[in-house]
C-alpha positions as CSV (number, residue, x, y, z in Angstrom):
1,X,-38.9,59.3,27.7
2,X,-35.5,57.8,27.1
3,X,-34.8,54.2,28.4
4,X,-31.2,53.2,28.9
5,X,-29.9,50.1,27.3
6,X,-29.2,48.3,30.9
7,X,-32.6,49.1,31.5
8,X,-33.7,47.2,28.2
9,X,-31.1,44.5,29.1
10,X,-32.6,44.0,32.4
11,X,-35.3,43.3,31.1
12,X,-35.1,41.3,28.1
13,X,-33.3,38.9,30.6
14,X,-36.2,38.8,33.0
15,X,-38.6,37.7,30.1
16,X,-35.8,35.0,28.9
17,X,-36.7,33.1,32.0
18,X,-40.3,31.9,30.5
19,X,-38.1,29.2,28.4
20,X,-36.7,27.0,31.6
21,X,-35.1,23.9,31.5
22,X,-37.8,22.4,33.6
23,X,-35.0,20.6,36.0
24,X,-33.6,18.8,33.9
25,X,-30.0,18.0,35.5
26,X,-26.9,15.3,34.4
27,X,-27.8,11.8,36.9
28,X,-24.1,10.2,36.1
29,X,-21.1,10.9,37.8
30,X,-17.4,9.7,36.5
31,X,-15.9,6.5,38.0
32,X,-12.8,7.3,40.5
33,X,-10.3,4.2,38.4
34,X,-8.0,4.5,41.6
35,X,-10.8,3.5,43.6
36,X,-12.0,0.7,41.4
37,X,-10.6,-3.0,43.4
38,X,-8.4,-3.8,41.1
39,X,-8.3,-8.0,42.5
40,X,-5.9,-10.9,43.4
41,X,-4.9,-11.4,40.5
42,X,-3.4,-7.9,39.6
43,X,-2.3,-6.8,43.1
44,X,-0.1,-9.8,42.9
45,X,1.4,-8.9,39.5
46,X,2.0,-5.2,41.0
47,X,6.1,-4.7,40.8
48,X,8.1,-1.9,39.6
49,X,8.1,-2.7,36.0
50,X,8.2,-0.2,34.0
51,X,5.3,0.7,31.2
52,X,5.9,-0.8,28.2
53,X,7.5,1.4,25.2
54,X,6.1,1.7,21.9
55,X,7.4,-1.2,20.4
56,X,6.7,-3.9,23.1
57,X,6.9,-6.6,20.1
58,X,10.4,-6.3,19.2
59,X,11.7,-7.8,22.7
60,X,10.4,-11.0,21.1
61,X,13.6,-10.5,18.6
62,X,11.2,-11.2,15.0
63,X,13.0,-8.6,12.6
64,X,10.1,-10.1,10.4
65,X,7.6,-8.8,13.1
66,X,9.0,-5.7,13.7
67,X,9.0,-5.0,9.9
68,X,5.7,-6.1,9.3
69,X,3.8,-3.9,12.3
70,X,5.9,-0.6,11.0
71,X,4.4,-1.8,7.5
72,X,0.8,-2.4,8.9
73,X,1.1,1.0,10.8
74,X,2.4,3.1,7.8
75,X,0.1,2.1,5.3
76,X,-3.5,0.4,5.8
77,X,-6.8,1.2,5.5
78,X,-8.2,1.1,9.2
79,X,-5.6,3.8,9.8
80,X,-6.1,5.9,7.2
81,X,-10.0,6.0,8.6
82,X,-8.6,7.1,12.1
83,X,-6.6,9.9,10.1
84,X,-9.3,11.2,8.3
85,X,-12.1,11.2,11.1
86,X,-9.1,13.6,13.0
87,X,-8.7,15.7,10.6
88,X,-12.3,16.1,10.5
89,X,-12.7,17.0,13.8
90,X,-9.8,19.3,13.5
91,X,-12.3,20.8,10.7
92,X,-15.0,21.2,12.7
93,X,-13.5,22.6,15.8
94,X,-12.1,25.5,13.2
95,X,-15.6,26.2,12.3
96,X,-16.2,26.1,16.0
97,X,-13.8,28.9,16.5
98,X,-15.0,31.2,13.8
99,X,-18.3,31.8,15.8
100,X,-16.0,33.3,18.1
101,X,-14.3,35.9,16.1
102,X,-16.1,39.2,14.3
103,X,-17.4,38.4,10.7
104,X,-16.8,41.2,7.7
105,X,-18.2,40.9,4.5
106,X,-18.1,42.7,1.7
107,X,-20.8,43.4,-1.5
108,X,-21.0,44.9,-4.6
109,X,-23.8,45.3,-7.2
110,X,-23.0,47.1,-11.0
111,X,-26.0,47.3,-13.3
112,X,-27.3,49.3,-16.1
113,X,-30.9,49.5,-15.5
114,X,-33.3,51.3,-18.0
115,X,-36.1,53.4,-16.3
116,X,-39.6,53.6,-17.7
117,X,-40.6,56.9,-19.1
118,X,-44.3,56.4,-17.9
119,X,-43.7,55.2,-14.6
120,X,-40.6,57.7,-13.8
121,X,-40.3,61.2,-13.8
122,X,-37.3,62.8,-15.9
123,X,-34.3,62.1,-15.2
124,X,-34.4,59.1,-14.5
125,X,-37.9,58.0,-16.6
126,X,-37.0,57.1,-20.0
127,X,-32.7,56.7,-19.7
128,X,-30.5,54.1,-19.0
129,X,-28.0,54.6,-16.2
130,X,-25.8,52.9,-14.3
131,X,-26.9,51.3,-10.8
132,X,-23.9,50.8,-8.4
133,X,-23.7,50.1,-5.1
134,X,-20.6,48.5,-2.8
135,X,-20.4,47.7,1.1
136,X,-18.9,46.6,4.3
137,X,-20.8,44.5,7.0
138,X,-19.7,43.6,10.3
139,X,-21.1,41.2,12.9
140,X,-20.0,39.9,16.0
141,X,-21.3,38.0,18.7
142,X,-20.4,39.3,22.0
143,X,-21.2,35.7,23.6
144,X,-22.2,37.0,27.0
145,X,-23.0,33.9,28.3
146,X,-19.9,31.9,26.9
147,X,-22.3,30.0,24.2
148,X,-19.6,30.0,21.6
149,X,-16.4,29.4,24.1
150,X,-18.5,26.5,25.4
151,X,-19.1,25.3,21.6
152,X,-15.1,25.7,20.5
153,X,-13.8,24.0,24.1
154,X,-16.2,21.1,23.0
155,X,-15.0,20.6,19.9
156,X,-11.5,20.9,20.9
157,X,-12.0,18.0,23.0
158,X,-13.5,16.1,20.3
159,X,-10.4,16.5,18.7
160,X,-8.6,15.2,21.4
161,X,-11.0,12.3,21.4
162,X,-10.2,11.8,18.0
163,X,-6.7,11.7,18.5
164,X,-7.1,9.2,21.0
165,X,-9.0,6.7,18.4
166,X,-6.5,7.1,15.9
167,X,-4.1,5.9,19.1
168,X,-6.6,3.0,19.3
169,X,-6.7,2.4,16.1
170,X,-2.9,1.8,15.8
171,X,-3.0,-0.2,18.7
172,X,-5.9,-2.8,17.6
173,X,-3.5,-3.1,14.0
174,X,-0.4,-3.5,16.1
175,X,-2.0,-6.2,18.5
176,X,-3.6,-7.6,15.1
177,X,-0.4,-8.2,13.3
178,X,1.3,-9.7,16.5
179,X,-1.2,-11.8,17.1
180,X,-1.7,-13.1,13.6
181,X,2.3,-13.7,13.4
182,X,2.0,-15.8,16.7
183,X,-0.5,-18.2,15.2
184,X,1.7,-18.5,11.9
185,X,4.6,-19.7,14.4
186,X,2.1,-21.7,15.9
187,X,1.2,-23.5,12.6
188,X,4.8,-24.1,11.4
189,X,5.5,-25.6,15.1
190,X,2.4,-27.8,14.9
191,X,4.0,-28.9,11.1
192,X,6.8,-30.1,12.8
193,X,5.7,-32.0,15.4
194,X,3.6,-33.7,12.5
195,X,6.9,-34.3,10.2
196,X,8.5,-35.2,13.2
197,X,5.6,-38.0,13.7
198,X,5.8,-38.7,9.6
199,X,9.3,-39.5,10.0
200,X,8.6,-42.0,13.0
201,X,5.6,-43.8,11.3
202,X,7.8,-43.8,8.5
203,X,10.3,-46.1,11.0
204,X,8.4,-48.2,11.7
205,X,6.6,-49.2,8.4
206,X,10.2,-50.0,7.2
207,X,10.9,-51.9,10.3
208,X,7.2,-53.9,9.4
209,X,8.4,-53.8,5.8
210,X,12.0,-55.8,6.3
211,X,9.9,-58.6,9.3
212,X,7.5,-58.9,6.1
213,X,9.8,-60.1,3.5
214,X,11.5,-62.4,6.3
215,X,8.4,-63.6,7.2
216,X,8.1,-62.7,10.7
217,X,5.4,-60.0,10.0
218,X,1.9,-60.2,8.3
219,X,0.5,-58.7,5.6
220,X,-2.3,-57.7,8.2
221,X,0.8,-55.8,10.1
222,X,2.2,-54.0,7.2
223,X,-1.8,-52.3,6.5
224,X,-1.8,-51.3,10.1
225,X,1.1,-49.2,9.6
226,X,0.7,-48.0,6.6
227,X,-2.7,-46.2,7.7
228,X,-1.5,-43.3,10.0
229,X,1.4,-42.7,7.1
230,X,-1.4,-41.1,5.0
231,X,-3.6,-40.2,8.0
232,X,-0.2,-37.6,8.7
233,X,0.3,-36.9,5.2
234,X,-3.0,-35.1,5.2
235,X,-2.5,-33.6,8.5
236,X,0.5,-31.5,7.0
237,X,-1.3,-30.6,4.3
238,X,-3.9,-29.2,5.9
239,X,-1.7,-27.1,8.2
240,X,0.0,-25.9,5.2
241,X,-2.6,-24.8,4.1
242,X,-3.6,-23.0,7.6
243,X,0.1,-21.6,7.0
244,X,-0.7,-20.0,3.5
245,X,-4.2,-18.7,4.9
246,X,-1.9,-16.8,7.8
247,X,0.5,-15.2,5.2
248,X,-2.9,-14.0,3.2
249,X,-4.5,-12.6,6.3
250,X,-0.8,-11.2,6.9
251,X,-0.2,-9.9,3.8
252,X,-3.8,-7.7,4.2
253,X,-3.2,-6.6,7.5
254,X,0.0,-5.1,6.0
255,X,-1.7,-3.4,3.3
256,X,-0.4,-5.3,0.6
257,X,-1.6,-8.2,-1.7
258,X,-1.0,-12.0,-1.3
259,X,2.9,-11.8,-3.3
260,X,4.0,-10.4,0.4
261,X,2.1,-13.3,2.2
262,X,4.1,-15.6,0.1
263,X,7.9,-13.9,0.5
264,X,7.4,-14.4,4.2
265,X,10.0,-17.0,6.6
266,X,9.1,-19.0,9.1
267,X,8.4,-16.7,12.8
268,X,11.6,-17.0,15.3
269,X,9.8,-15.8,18.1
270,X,11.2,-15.8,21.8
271,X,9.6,-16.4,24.5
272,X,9.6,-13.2,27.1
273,X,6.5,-12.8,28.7
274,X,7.2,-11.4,32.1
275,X,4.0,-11.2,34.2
276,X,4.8,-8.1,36.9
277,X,3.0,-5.4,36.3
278,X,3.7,-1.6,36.3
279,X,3.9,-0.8,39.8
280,X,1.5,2.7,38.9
281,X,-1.1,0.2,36.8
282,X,-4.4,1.5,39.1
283,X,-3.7,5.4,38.5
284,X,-2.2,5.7,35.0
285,X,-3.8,3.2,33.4
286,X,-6.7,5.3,32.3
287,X,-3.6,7.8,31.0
288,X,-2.4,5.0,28.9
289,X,-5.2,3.5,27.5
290,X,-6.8,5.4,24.2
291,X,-10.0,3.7,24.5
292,X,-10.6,5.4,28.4
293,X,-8.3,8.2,27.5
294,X,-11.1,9.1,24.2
295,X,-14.1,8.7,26.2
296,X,-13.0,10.9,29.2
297,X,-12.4,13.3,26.6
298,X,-15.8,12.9,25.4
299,X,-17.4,13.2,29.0
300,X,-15.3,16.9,28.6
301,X,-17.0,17.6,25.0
302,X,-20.3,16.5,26.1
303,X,-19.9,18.7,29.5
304,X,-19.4,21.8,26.9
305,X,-22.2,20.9,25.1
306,X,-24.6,21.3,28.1
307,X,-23.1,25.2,28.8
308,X,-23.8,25.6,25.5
309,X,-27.1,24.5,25.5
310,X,-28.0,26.3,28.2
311,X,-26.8,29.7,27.3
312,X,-29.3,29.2,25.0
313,X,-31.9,30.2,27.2
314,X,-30.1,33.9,27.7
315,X,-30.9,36.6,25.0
316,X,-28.4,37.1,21.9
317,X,-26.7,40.4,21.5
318,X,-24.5,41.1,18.3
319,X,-23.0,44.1,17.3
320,X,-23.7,45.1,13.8
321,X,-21.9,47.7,11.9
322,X,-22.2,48.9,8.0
323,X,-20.9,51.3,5.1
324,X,-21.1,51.3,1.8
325,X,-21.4,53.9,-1.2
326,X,-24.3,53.9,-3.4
327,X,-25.6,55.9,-6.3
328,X,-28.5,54.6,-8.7
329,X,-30.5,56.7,-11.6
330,X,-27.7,60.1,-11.4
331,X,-24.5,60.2,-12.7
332,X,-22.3,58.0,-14.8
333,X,-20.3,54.8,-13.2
334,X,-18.3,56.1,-10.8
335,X,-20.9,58.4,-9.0
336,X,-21.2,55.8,-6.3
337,X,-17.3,56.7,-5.6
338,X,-18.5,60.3,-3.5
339,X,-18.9,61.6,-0.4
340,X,-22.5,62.4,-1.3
341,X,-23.1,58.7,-2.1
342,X,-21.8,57.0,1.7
343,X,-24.4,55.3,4.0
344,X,-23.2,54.1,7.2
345,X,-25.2,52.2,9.8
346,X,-24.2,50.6,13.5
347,X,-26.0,49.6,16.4
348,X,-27.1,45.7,18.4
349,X,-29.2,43.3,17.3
350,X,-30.8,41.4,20.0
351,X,-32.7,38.2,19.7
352,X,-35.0,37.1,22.9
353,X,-36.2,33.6,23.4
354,X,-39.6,34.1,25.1
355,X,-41.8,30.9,23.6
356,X,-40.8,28.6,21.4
357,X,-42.5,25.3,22.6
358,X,-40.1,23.7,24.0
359,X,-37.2,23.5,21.5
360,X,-34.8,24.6,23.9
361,X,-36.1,22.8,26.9
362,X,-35.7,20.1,24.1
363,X,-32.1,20.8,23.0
364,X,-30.9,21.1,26.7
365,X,-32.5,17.5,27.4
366,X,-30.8,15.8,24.8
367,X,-27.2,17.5,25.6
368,X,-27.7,16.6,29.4
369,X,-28.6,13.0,28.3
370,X,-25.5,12.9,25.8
371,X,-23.2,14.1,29.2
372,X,-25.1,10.9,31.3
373,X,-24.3,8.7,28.3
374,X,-20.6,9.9,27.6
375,X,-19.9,9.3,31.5
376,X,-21.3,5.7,31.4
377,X,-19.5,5.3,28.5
378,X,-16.4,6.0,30.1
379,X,-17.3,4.0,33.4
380,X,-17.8,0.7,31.9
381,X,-14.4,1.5,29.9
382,X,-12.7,1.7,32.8
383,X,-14.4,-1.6,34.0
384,X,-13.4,-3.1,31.0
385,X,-10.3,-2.0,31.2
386,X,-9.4,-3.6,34.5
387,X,-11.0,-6.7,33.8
388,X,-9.2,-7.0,30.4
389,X,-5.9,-6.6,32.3
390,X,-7.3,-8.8,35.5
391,X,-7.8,-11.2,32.2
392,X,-4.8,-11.2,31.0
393,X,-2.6,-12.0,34.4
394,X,-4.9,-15.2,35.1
395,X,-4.3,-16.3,31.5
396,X,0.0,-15.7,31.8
397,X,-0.1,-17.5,35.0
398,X,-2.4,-20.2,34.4
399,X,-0.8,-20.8,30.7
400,X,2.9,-20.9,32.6
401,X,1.8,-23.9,34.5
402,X,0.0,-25.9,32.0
403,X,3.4,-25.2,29.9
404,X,5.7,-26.5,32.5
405,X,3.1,-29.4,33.2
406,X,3.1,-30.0,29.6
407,X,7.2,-29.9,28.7
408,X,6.9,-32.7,31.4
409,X,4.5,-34.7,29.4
410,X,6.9,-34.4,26.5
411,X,9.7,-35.6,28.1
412,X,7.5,-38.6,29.5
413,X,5.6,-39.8,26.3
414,X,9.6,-39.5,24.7
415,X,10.6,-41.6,26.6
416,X,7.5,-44.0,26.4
417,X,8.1,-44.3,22.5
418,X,11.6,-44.4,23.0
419,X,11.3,-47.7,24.9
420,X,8.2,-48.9,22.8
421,X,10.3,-48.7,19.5
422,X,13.2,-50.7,21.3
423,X,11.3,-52.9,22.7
424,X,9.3,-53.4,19.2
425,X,12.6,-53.3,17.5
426,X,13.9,-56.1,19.5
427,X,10.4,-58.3,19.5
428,X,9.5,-57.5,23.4
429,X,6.5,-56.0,22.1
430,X,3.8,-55.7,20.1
431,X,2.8,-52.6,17.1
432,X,0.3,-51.6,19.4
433,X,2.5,-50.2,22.0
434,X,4.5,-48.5,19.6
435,X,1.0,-46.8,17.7
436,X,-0.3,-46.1,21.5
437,X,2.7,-44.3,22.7
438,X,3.4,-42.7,19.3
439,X,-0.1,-41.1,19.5
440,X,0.5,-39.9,23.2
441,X,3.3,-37.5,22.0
442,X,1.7,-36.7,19.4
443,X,-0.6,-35.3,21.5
444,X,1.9,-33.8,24.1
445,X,3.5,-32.0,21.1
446,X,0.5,-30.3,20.0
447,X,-0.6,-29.3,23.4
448,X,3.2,-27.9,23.8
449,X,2.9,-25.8,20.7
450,X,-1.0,-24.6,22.1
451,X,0.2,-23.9,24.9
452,X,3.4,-21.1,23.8
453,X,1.5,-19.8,21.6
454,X,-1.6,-19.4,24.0
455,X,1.1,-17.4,26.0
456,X,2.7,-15.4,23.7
457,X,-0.9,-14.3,22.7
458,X,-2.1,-13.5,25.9
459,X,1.0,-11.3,26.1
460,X,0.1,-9.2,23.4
461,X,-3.5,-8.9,24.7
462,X,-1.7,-7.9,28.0
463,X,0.1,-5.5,26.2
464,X,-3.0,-4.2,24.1
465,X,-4.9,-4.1,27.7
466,X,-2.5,-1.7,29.1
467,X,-2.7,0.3,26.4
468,X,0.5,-0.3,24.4
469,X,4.1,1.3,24.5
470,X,4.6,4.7,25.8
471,X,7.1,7.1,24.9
472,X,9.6,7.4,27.1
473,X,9.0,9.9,29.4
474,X,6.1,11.0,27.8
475,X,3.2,11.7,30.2
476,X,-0.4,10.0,29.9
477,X,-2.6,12.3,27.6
478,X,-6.0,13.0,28.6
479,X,-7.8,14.7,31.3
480,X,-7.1,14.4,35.2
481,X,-8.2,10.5,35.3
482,X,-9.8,11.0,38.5
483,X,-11.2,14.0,38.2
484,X,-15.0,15.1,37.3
485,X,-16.4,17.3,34.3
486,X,-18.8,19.2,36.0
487,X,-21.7,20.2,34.3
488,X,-23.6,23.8,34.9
């Protein structure tokens, strides 16, 4: 009796249902970002700004800045990582798309094989004679239930992924190298507020100094004033040192050694820190950030990865095909090169999962578990991502006050010396004044310097939290942000 191939189709698929799946089903679903409550703090920054551009550093005006990020960028380690884990997954996802295509191979075999008398009849027992044989093979997969197209999409959405971390990557060494310049402005501002203080103390020793030798000073006097001349002295040499430690630490983030930390001038940052907002932040921020924008691509790979895994519960049909020309024990070498001598085969090769203790079951588990994971992944990105932003605002504001407060302060403990040292000058006061006041503006100084770089710093993480510059009018990359990767 003949049975027709749909007939054994039918019912190889019929027994393929004794491996199930046993329910197993994806329990997390993707965040909606535009329905995420976004806060005070940012709806009030919400204005029509526009995105930032790559290159959001160089409205600070730093030629030295914007030299040292394109240096950082071009040559450095952490990048060259990023790089090489893309092109890997560039690699991969090639081998993903072979399984996809037919595979043809081809074989040969030459040999001179001697034939034992006693164990062969004549000819070929007792001669030597050539042994030849070449051939074709062809396979290919006719991926009925989309195993391999599930396999390739995945992987070329690992590649995207990929593509977003390098993004990242440049992003964390952009914000790096901004932020590290801020603090060496920081240090050479914090050096002059102590020369600045050197040079006063220095005043008033001398003043000390001349009422000494005249007698209207004691020797008790002169000590006092001495002490914070030294006390300053060291205090400038240890941010100098601070200073050099910055260039080092510059100098590495640059990819280079400590001879570039050393050629480097003092920062002439400006201050620009502009606290509106893009007026699109709640929708396109997951576009724009490479963090959110590589783990929604991942939620897409792992998706894949659960259509694959599943079709593995379907039989495997391949088509096979051969030829090849053989000749062995007649004939001379090219024997094998007749008609006489070809051998041809084609047909399907089908493979049936009926029990295999529940490896597939297994398999299926873990890729529905990598999909939950890759989508809570991505949630508490987005989270992050909001509250990083949220962070930043509070910060900008907050630090804009306390600088205004603190400019004020300045100006007051000025003028507080300012009289002190006339006063002391003239003999309507004591030294103590003078050393009171003196240390008050000190102190205002320092919190002044704090304080602009505190801003310039939360800037930058502002900038990193949105995700860095964008080309203009270059859409976000990445899939629909507020869309779902639906799992079979």
């Amino acid at each position: 009796m003949r049975v027709s191939f749909f007939t054994v189709f039918a019912s190889v698929a019929l027994l393929s249902a004794c491996a199930g799946t046993d329910g197993i089903a994806p329990r997390s679903t993707l965040k909606d970002s535009t329905q995420v409550g976004t806060g005070e703090a940012i709806r009030a920054a919400l204005a029509d700004a526009q995105w930032p551009q790559d290159g959001w550093w160089t409205r600070w005006g730093d030629p030295q800045l914007d030299r040292l990020v394109t240096l950082a960028i071009t040559d450095n380690p952490e990048i060259d990582i990023a790089q090489a884990r893309l092109d890997q997954a560039n690699g991969i996802a090639r081998i993903a798309g072979a399984a996809d295509k037919p595979t043809v191979s081809a074989n040969g075999v030459f040999s001179r094989e001697r034939y034992a008398a006693y164990a062969n009849p004549n000819p070929p027992g007792g001669n030597t004679v050539w042994s030849n044989e070449v051939g074709v093979d062809l396979s290919y997969d006719l991926d009925l239930w989309g195993k391999n197209r599930a396999t390739l999409e995945g992987a070329l959405d690992a590649v995207q992924a990929s593509a977003a971390d390098y993004r990242e990557a440049r992003l964390l060494l952009e914000t790096s190298v901004v932020r590290t310049y801020v603090t060496l402005s920081q240090q050479y501002e914090l050096r002059d507020n102590a020369s600045a203080t050197l040079g006063r103390e220095q005043r008033i020793y001398d003043i000390i100094d001349q009422r000494n030798r005249a007698g209207l000073a004691s020797r008790l006097d002169l000590s006092e004033a001495r002490t914070p001349l030294a006390t300053t002295r060291a205090q400038i040499a240890q941010i100098d040192r601070q200073i050099a430690l910055t260039r080092d630490e510059l100098a590495t983030l640059i990819g280079q050694g400590p001879a570039a930390g050393d050629r480097l001038t003092r920062p002439t940052l400006r201050l620009d820190a502009p606290v509106a907002l893009p007026a699109t932040l709640p929708a396109e921020l997951v576009g724009h950030r490479p963090d959110v924008v590589a783990q929604r691509w991942r939620v897409e790979a792992a998706a894949k990865g659960i259509k694959a895994a599943r079709a593995d519960f379907y039989p495997n049909i391949d088509l096979i095909a051969s030829a090849s020309l053989a000749s062995a024990a007649f004939g001379g070498f090219f024997t094998f090169v007749s008609n006489n001598a070809l051998g041809h085969t084609f047909g399907a090769a089908i493979s049936l999962p009926i029990f295999d203790g529940g490896v597939r079951t297994g398999r299926y588990g873990v890729a529905v578990s990598g999909y939950d994971l890759a989508v809570a992944t991505y949630n508490q990105t987005v989270l992050s991502a909001f509250r990083s932003v949220a962070d930043q605002v509070v910060s900008l504001r907050s630090l804009a006050t306390q600088q205004a407060e603190i400019e004020t302060s300045v100006q007051s403990a000025q003028q507080a010396f300012d009289y002190a040292e006339k006063g002391y000058r003239a003999g309507m006061s004591d030294y103590l004044n003078v050393l009171a006041t003196e240390t008050e503006l000190l102190r205002a100084q320092q919190s002044l310097a704090l304080a602009r770089a505190a801003r310039l710093d939360a800037w930058a993480q502002l900038m990193m939290a949105l995700g860095g510059g964008a080309e203009s009018g270059a859409p976000p990359h990445g899939p629909a942000p507020g869309g779902s990767a639906h799992a079979p």
